[in-house]
C-alpha positions in Angstrom: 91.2 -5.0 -8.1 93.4 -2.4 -5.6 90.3 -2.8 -3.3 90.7 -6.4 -3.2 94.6 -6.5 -2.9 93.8 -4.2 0.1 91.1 -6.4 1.6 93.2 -9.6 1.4 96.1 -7.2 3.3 93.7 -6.2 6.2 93.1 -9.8 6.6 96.1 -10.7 7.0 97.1 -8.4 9.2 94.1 -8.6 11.5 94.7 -12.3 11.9 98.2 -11.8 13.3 97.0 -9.1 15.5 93.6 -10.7 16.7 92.7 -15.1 16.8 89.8 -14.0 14.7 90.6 -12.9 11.1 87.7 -11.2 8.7 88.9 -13.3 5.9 86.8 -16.3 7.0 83.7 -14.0 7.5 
């Protein structure tokens, strides 16, 4: 469950710093 909770925390974070986020991927 962390893994996810960390994984849903990259995503965000990547899709303020880059227009593409992982999350949709």
């Amino acid at each position: 469950m962390l893994n996810l909770n960390i994984l849903i925390y990259f995503c965000i974070f990547h899709s303020v710093l880059v227009p593409i986020s992982y999350c949709y991927l």
